[in-house]
N, C-alpha and C positions, 0 to 999 in steps of 0.2 A: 504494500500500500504506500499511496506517495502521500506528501503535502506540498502544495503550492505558495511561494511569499512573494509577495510583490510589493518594493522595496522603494519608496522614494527618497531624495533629500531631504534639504536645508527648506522647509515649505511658509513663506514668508507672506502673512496675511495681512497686514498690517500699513499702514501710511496710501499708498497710491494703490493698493492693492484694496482695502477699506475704503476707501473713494470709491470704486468701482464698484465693490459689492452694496455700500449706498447707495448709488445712482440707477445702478439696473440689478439688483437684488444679490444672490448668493451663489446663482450658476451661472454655467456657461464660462467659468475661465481655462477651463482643460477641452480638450477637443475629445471628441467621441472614442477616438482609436485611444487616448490614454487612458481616460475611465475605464474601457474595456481591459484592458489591461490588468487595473487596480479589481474592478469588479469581477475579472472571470477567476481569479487569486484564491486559496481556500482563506488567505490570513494578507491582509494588504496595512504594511506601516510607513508612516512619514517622521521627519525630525520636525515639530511644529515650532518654527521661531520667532514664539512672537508671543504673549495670551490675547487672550480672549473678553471682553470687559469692556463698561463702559464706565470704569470707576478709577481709582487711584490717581499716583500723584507721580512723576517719573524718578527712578530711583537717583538719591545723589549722590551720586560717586565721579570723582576727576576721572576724565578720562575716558566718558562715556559720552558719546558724539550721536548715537543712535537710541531709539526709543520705539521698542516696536509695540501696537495692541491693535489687534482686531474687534471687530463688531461682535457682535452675538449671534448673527444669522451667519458667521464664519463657519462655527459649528456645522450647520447646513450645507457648507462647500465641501467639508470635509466628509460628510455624512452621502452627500452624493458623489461624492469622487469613491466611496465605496471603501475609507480607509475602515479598519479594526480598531487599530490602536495608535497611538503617539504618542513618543517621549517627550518631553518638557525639560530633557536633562541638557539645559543651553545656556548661554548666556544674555537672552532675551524675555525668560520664562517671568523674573521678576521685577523687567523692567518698569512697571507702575504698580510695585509694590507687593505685598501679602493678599491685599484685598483682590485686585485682579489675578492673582494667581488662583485665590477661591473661585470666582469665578470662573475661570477656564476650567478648574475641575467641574464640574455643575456645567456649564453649558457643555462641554464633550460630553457629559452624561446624561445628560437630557436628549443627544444626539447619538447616544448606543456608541459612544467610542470609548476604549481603553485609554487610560495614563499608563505609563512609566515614567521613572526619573523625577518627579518633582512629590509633593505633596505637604502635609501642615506640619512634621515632624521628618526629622529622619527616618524613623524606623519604617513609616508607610513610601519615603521617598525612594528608599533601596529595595521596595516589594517588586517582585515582578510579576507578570500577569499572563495570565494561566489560560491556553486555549485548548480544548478537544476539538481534533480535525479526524479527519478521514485517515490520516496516517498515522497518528498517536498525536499523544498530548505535546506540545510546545510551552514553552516557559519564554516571556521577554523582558529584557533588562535595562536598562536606561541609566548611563553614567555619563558625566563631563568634565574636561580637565581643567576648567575655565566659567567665570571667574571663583574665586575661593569665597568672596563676600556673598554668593548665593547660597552657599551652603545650607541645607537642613541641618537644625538642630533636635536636642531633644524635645526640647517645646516652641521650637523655631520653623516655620515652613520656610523650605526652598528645596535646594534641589542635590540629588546624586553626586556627589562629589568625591571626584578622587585624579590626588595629585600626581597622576603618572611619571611626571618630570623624576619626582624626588623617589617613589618607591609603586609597585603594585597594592594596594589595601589588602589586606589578609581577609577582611569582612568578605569583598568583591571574587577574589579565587573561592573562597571556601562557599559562598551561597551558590556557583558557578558547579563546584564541583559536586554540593548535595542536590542539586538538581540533575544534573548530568547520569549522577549516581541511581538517581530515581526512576530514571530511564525517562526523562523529559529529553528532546532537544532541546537547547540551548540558542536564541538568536538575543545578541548583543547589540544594543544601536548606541555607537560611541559620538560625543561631539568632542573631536580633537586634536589637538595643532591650530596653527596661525592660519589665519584667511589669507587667502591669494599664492596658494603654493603647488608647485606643478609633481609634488613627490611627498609622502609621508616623512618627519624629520626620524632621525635613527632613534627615537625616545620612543616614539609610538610603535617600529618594525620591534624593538624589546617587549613592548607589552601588548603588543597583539600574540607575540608567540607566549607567551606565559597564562596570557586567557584560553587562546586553543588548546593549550598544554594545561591549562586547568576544569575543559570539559566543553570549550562553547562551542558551539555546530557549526554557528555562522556568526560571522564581525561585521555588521556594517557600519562604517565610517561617515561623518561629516564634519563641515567646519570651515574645508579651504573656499569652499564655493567654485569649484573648480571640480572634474572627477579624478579621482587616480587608477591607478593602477590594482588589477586583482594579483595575491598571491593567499597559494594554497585556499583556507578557508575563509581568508580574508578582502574582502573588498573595502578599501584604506576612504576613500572618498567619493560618495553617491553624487557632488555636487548641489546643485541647487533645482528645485523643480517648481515654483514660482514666485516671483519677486518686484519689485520696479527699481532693483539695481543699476545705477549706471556701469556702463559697461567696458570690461581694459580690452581692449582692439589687437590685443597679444596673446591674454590668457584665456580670453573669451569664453567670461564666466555668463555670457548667451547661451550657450550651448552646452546640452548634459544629456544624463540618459535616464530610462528608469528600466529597474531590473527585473525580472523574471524567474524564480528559483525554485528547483523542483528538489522537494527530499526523498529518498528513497532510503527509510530507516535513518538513521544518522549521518546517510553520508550527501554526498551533494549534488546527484546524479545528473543534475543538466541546470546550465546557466546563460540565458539570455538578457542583453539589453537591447532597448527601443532608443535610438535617440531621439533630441528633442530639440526647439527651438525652444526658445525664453522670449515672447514679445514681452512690453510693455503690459504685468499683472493678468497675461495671456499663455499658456504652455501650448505646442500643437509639435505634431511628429515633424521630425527636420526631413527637409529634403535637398536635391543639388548639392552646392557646394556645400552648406551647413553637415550634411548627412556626411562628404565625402569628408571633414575637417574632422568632424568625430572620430568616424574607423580611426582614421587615420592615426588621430590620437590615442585613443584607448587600445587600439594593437599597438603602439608604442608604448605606454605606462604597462601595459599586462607585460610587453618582451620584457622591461628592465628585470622583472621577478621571475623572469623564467616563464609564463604562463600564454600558452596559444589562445589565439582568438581567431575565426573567419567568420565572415559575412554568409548569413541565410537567409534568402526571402527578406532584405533590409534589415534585419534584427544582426546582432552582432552576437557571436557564443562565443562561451568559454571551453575550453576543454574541461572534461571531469577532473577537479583540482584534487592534489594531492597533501600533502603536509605541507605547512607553508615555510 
């Protein structure tokens, strides 16, 4: 028996994106063939960067240029795009505060979606969320390496934290490896590393093997806004899957993909991406040169790690990955 994930970014609802869903409602900003995508999925996750709310106050800290929140009928974009679940483990989750972060819990659940990575205390922000598919049970995780002032507390709401820089958390292996143990798979959705980077730095290639090596099935990465490179079980960076980002004309964080992944028991037996355009708070499947810029790329970032990629029917495969 298999299970199906369908796997987006950095999902950015907020500023020009909120304009939009004000002006003409809460669909219609993903094209048909994505939805389909996320919806034919048995379990479809995004990184949601942004909350949800019509309340708070923007948090103050130096240093912080960006302030993301979405409306309430966000929820609804989400809900029709066919997502399951979202992490919150970012550093945008608290941008106006505790109160909005309540809020976004509450409207995604008023809209049947899961959380990871954030919630009112620690102990609910490190829970992961528990799905029965067709294939067996799935476990999801939600951690961020960035910033530390979001942190949950014990009586503190914020979010999954853990400083990879300085060490792997003993908490994060060890719930990693009693679920693994339990016969869950394991999918990880990490937010981690600097924005605008065209490779994972070597802090992250350490603790992605230390998670695989402590039980996870699958690592999906965000953060750079950019995609990377897959090795082994690990897909380093999903990119961005929609935004009103301006745009580097080099890194061309326009353009990304969204993933496709088949399980087949624990292992990873088929791995497809879609690429995508990024209009203006609009996603839609890339084509011409946009399409040919992507292969192009993500068979470049997979060679660095050793991992094949060819073109099928426009979608882009992985070979069956190995240890990473």
């Amino acid at each position: 028996m298999t299970t199906t994930v369908a796997l987006g970014g950095d999902t950015m609802l907020g500023r020009g994106v909120a304009e939009r869903i004000a002006a003409y409602g809460p669909y219609g900003m993903f094209a048909d063939e994505i939805r389909d995508v996320f919806r034919s999925a048995d379990l479809s996750l995004v990184n949601l960067e942004c909350c949800v709310s019509d309340r708070g106050e923007p948090w103050a800290a130096p240093g912080r240029p960006f302030h993301f929140r979405a409306p309430p009928a966000a929820a609804d974009t989400l809900a029709d795009l066919g997502i399951d679940c979202v992490t919150l483990a970012n550093n945008h989750a608290l941008d106006y505060g505790p109160e909005a972060l309540a809020d976004t819990l509450g409207h995604l659940a008023r809209a049947g979606i899961r959380v990871v990575g954030a919630g009112p205390d620690v102990r609910r922000a490190r829970e992961p969320a528990l799905f029965d598919t067709a294939g067996g049970p799935v476990a999801v995780l939600g951690i961020t390496d960035h910033p530390a002032d979001f942190a949950a507390g014990e009586e503190r709401p914020g979010v999954a934290y853990a400083n990879l820089r300085r060490e792997i958390p003993a908490w994060l292996t060890a719930r990693i490896s009693h679920l693994s143990a339990d016969g869950l798979r394991v999918l990880l959705l990490a937010h981690w590393g600097p924005n605008m980077t065209i490779e994972p730095p070597r802090y992250i290639q350490v603790a992605a093997r230390a998670l695989v090596d402590a039980g996870a099935t699958l690592i999906a990465g965000h953060s750079a806004h950019v995609f990377h490179g897959m090795s082994g079980r690990v897909l380093y960076d999903l990119g961005d899957l929609v935004d009103d980002y301006a745009v580097d004309p080099a890194l061309r964080n326009d353009l990304g993909l969204v993933f496709h992944v088949t399980l087949t028991g624990s292992a990873i037996s088929r791995l497809t991406a879609c690429p995508l355009t990024l209009e203006y708070a609009r996603t839609r499947l890339a084509t011409g040169t946009d399409h040919a810029w992507i292969r192009d790329r993500f068979i470049s970032a997979c060679a660095a790690f050793g991992t094949k990629v060819v073109e099928e029917d426009g979608r882009l495969a992985v070979a069956c990955p190995g240890p990473p």
